[in-house]
C-alpha positions as CSV (number, residue, x, y, z in Angstrom):
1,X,134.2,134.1,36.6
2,X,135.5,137.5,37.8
3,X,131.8,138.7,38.4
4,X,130.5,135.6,40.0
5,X,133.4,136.5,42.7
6,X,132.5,139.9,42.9
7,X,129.0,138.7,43.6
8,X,130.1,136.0,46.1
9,X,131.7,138.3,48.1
10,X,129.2,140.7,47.9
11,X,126.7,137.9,49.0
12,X,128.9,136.2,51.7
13,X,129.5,140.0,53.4
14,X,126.1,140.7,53.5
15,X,125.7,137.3,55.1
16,X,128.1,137.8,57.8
17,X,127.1,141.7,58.4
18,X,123.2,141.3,58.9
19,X,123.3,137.5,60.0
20,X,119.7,137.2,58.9
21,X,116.9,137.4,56.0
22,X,113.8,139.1,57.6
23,X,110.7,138.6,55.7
24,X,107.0,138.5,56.8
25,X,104.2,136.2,55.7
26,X,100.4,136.2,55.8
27,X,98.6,133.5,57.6
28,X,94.5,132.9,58.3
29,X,94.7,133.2,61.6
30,X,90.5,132.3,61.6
31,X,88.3,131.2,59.3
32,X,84.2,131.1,59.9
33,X,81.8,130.2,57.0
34,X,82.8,132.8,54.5
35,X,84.2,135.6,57.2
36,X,88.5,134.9,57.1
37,X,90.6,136.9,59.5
38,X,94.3,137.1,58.6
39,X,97.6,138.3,60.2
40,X,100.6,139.3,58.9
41,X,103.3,137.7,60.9
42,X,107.1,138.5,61.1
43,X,109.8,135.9,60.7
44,X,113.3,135.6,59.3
45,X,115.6,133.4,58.1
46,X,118.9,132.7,60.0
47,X,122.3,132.6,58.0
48,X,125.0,130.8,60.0
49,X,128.6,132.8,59.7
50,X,130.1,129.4,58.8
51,X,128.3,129.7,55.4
52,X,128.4,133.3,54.8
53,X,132.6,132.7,55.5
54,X,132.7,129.5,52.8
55,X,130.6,131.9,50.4
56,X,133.1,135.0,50.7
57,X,136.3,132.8,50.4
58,X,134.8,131.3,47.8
59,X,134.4,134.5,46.3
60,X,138.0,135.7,46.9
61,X,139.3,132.1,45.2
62,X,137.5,133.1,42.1
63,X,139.5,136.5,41.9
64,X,142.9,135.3,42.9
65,X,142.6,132.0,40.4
66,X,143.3,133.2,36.4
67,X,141.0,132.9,33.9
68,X,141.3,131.1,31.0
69,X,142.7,132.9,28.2
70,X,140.7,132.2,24.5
């Protein structure tokens, strides 16, 4: 549990610092007989702060709760 709360926080900081997931996709942009011309077009993925804040305090519950003990 410790690591998954390591890895939320990590996750949710990440979230709130860069408030977006750039990525780029290729699209046929024409298309005649056999000829095909594509494009490579930019577009990203916003993350709202509201989740990126749940994720990181959902992070820092996981630390503060114990573990159970075997």
């Amino acid at each position: 549990m410790k690591i998954l709360g390591v890895v939320l926080i990590i996750l949710g900081s990440l979230g709130l610092a860069y408030k977006s997931i750039p990525y780029t996709e290729k699209q046929d942009v024409l298309q005649i007989g056999d000829f095909k011309a594509s494009a490579e077009v930019k577009k990203e993925i916003a993350v709202p702060p509201l989740v990126s804040g749940a994720v990181l305090g959902a992070g820092v519950l996981l630390l503060l709760i114990p573990g159970r003990r075997r």
